[in-house]
C-alpha positions as CSV (number, residue, x, y, z in Angstrom):
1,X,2.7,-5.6,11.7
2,X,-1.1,-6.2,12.6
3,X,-3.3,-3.1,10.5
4,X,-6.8,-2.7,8.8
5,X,-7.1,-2.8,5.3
6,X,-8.8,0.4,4.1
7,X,-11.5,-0.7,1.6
8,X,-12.7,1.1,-1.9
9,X,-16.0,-0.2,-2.3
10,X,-19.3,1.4,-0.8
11,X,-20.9,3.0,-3.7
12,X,-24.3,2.2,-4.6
13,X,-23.6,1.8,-8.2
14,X,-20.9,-1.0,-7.1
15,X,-24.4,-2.3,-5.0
16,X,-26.0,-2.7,-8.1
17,X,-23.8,-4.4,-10.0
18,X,-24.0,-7.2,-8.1
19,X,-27.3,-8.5,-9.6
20,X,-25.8,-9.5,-12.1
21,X,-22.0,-10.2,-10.8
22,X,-23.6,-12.5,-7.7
23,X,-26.1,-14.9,-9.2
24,X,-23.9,-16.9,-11.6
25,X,-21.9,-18.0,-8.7
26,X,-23.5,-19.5,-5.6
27,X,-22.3,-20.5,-1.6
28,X,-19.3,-22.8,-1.8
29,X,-17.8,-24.8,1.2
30,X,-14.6,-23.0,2.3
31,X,-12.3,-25.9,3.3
32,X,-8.9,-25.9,2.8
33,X,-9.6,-25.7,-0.8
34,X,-10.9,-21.8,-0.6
35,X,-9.2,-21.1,-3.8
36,X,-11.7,-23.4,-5.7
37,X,-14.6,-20.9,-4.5
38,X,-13.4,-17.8,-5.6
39,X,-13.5,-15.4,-8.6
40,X,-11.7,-12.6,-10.1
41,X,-13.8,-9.6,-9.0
42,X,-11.7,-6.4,-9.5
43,X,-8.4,-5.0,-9.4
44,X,-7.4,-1.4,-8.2
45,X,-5.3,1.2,-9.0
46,X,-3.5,4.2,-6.1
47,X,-2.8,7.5,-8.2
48,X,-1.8,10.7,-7.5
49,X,-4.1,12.9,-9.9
50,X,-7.6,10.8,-10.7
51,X,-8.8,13.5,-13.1
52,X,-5.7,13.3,-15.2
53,X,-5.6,9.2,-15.2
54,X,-9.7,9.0,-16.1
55,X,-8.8,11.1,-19.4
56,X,-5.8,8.8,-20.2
57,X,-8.3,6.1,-19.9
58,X,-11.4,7.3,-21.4
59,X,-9.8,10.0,-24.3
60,X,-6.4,8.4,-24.3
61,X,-7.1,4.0,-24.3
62,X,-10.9,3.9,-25.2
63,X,-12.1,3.0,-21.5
64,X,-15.7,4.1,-21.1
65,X,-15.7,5.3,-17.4
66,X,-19.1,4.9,-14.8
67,X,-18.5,7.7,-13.1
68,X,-16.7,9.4,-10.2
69,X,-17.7,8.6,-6.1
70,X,-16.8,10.2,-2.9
71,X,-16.5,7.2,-0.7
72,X,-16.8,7.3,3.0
73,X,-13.1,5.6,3.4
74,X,-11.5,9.0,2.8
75,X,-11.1,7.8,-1.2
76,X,-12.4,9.7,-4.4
77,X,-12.9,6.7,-7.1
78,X,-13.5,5.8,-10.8
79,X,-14.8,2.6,-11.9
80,X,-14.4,1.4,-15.4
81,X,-17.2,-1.7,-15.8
82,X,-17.0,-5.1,-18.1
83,X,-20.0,-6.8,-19.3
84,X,-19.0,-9.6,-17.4
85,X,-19.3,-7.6,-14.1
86,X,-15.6,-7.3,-13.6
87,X,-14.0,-3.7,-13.3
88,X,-10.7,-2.0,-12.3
89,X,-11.1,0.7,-9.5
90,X,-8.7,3.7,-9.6
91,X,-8.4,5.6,-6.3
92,X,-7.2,8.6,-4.5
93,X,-7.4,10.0,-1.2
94,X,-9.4,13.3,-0.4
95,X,-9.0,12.4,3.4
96,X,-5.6,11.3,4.1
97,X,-6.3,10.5,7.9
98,X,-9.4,8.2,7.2
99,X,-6.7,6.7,3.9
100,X,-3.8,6.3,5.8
101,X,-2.9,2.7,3.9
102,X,-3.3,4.3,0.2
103,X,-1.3,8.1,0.9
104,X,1.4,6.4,2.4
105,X,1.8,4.1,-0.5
106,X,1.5,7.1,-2.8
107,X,4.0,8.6,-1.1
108,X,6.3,5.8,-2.4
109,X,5.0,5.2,-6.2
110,X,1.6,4.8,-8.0
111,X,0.2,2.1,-9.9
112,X,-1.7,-1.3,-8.7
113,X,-2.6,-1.5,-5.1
114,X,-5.2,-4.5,-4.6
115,X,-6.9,-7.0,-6.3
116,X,-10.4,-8.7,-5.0
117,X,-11.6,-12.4,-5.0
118,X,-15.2,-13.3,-5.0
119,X,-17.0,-15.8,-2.5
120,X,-19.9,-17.2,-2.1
121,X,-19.7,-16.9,1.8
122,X,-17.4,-14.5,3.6
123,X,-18.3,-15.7,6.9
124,X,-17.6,-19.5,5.6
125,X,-14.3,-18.0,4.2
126,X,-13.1,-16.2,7.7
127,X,-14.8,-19.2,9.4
128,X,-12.1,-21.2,7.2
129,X,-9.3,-18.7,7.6
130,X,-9.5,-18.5,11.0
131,X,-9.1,-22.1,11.0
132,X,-5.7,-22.0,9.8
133,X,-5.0,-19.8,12.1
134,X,-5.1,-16.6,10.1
135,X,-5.5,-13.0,11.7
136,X,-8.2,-11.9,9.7
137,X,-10.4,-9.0,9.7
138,X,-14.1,-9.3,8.6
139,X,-16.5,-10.3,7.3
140,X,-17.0,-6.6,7.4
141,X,-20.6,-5.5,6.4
142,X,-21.4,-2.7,4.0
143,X,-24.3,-0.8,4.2
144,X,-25.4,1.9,1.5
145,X,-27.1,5.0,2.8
146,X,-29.8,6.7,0.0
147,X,-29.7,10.2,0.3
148,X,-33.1,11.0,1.5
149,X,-33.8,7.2,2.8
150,X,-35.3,6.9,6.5
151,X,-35.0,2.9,7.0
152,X,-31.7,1.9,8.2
153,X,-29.4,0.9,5.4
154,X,-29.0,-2.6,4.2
155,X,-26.0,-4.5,4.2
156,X,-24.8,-4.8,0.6
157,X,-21.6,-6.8,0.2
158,X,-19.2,-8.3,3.2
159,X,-15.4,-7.9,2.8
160,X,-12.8,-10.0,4.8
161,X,-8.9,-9.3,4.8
162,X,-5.8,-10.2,6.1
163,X,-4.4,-8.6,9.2
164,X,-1.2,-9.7,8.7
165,X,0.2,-10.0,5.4
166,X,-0.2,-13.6,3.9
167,X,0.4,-13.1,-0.1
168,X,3.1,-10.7,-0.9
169,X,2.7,-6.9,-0.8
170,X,-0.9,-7.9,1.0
171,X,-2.7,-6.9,-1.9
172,X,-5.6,-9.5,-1.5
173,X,-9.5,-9.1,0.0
174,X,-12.5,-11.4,-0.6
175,X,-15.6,-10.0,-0.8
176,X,-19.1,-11.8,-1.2
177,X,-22.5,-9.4,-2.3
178,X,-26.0,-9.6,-0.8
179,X,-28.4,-10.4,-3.7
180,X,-31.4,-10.3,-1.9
181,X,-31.0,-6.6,-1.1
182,X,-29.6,-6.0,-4.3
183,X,-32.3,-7.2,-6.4
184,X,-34.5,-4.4,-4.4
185,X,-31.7,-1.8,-4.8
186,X,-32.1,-2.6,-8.5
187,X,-35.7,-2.4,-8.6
188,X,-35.7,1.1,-7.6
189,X,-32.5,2.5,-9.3
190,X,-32.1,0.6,-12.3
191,X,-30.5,4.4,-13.7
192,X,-27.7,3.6,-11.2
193,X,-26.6,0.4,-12.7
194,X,-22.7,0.9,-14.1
195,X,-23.3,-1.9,-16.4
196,X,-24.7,0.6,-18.4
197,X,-21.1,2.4,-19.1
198,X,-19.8,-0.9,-20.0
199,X,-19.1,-0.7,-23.7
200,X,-15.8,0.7,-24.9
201,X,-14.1,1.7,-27.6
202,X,-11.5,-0.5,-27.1
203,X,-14.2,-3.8,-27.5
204,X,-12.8,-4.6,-23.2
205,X,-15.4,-7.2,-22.2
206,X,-13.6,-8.3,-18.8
207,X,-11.0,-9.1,-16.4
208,X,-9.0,-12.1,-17.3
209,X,-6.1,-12.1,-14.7
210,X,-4.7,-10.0,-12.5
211,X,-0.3,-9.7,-12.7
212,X,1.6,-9.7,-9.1
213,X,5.3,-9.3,-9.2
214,X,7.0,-11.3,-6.6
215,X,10.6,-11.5,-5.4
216,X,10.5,-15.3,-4.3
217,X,8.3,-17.1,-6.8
218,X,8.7,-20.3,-4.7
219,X,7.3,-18.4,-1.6
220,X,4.2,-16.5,-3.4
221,X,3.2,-19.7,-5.0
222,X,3.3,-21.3,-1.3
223,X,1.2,-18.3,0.1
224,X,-1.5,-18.8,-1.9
225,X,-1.5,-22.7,-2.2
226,X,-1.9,-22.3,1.8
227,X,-5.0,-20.7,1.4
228,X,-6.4,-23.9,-0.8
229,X,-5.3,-22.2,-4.9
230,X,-3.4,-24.6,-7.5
231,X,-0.7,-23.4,-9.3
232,X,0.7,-24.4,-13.4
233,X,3.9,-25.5,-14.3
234,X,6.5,-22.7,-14.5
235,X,6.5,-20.8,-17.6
236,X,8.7,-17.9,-19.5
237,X,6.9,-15.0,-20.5
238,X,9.3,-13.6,-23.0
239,X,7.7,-10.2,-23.4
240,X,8.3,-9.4,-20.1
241,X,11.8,-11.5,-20.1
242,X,10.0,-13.5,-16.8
243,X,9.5,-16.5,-15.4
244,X,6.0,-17.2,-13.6
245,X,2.9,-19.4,-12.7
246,X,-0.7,-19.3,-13.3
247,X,-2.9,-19.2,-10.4
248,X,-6.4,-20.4,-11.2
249,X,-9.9,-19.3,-9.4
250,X,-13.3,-19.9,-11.1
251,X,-13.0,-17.0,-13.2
252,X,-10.1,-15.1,-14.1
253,X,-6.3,-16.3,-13.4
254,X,-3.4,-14.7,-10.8
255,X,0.0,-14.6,-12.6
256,X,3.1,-14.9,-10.0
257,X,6.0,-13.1,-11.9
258,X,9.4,-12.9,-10.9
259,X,12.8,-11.8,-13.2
260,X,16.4,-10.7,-12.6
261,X,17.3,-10.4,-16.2
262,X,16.3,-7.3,-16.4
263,X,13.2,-6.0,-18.5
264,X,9.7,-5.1,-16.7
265,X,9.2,-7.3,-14.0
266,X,12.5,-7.1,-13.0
267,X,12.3,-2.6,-12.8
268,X,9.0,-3.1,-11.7
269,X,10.7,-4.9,-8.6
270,X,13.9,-3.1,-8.4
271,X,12.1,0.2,-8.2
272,X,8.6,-1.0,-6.2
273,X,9.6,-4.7,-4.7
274,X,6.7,-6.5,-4.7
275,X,2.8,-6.1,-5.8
276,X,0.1,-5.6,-8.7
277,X,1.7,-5.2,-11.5
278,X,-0.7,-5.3,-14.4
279,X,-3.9,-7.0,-15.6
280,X,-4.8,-8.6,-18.8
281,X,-8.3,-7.7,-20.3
282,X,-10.6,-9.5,-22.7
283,X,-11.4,-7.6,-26.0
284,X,-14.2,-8.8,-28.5
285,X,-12.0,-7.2,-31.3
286,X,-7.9,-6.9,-31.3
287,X,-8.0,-4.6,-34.5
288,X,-10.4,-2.1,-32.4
289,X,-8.2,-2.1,-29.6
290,X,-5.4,-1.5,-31.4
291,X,-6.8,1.8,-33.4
292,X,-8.1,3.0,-29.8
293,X,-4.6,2.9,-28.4
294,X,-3.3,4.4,-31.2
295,X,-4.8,7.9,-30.3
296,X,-1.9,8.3,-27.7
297,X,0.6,5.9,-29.1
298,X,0.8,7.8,-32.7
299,X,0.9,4.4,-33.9
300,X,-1.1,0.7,-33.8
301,X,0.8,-1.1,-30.9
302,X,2.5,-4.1,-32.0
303,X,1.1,-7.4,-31.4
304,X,2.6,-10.3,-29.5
305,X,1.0,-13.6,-28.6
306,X,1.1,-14.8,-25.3
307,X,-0.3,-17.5,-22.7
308,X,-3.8,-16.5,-23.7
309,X,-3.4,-15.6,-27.5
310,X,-2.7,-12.9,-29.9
311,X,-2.8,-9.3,-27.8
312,X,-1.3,-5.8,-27.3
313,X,0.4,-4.2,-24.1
314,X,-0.2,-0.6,-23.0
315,X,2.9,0.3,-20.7
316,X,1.9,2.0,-17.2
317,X,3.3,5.5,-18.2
318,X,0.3,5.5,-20.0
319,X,-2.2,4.1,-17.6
320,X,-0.9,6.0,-14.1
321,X,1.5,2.5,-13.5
322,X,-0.4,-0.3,-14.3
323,X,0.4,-2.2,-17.4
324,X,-2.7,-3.5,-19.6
325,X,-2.7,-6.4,-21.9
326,X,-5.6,-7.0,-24.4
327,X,-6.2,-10.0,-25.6
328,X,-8.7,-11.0,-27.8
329,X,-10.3,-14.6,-27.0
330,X,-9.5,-17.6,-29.4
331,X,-7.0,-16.2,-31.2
332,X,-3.5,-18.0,-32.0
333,X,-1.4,-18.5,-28.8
């Protein structure tokens, strides 16, 4: 069924941001090869009570929060930053008319809703999409209004979607950011920059893939090798008694994970079918993370090694349904 994707970005500190998230990658030619020109940018969150999910973040998992936005979309949000310029979005409808998409997937469940990819050209990458004969929507500008500014507002960042679901659950947008017009924004509101609430307790320096359950592994795979990604070899995740593939982009991976054998992809799917399921973070120190989730776990989580090394998982009753795995960088797989 055709719809519009209701966005979460539009705030000006996302604006900012983007002088640093923007310059390391440049344009890229959007052939059938799209994947190859994209890059982790975020991942989001739908819950039912934001106030209650920030604490369990910030008090309970040692997640330094940037702040809370009311959002023209009909959403309330909270972004938690990575020096890296990555961030996971948590969301929640003030406006239920102007949010239809996100209430009536609340009315279902909470947890992981959407994840972003980064281009260097939206309108090369609908110009592409199109192509393949995709309904698409976009590239949709985004302006950003300053209270009190006269001059008509400059677009920041362009967002293209999918009308019509082509990966499973249709969690997917790419988005692409205007640096010009964010190198002024910065200029004149460095104080505004979210980079600046990017240290946590917890040592998180980034996004380093985001999870998607799937029913048909074989089919999700083919969605996104349509749209130009590579998948790995098929693997087993035995924490999560799974099966799956690695999805590359420039920066950060998508794991496809599917299970009937029961453990958590397999409820995750039983009780939700498919969509995000988790993410797994970067942290500069594992022994850090683990005494910062041990405020609400009563006890140093135990550690498992996985596909990218030695790391921790923080189950989603804890994180209003999103499960978190930190891993610290060059550690033993």
């Amino acid at each position: 069924m055709s719809r519009r994707k209701t966005f979460t970005v539009g705030s000006l500190a996302l604006a900012l941001v983007a002088l640093w998230a923007g310059c390391w990658m440049g344009g890229s030619e959007e052939s059938r090869s799209l994947g190859q020109g994209t890059a982790l940018d975020h991942v989001g969150l739908a819950v039912r009570n934001l106030d209650n999910v920030e604490r369990l973040f910030t008090t309970g998992l040692g997640f330094t929060s940037a702040g809370r936005n009311r959002l023209p979309n009909g959403l309330d949000n909270v972004t938690i930053w990575f020096p890296d310029t990555t961030y996971l979005e948590i969301v929640t409808p003030y406006d239920a008319q102007k949010a239809p998409e996100i209430t009536s997937f609340l009315q279902r469940t909470e947890g992981g809703r959407f994840f972003a990819l980064k281009v260097g050209s939206a309108q090369a990458a609908a110009d592409s999409l199109r192509s393949w004969n995709l309904q698409i929507d976009g590239p949709q500008s985004m302006p950003v209004t300053l209270e009190g500014a006269d001059e008509t507002p400059p677009e920041m960042f362009w967002l293209v979607s999918f009308r019509e679901a082509v990966v499973p659950s249709d969690p997917l947008f790419f988005i692409q950011y205007n640096q010009a017009a964010l190198d002024q924004l910065n200029l004149e509101h460095p104080e505004l920059n979210p980079l600046r609430s990017a240290s946590h307790a917890n040592t998180a320096t980034g996004l380093r893939s985001v999870w998607m359950a799937v029913t048909n592994l074989g089919s999700a795979v083919a969605s996104l090798e349509s749209l130009g990604f590579t998948a790995d070899t098929l693997m087993s995740f035995p924490s999560l008694r799974a099966q799956g593939r690695v999805v590359r982009t420039q920066r950060g991976d998508i794991l496809l994970l599917t299970s009937s054998e029961g453990g958590p992809v397999a409820g995750f799917l039983r009780e939700r079918g498919d969509g995000v399921m988790g993410v797994t973070l970067r942290v500069r120190d594992l022994a850090q993370a683990r005494a910062a989730i041990s405020r609400v776990t009563r006890q140093p989580p135990p550690v498992s090694t996985g596909i990218y090394g030695a790391g921790v998982a923080v189950s989603p009753e804890l994180t209003g349904g999103l499960w978190i795995e930190l891993v610290q960088p060059g550690s033993p797989p």
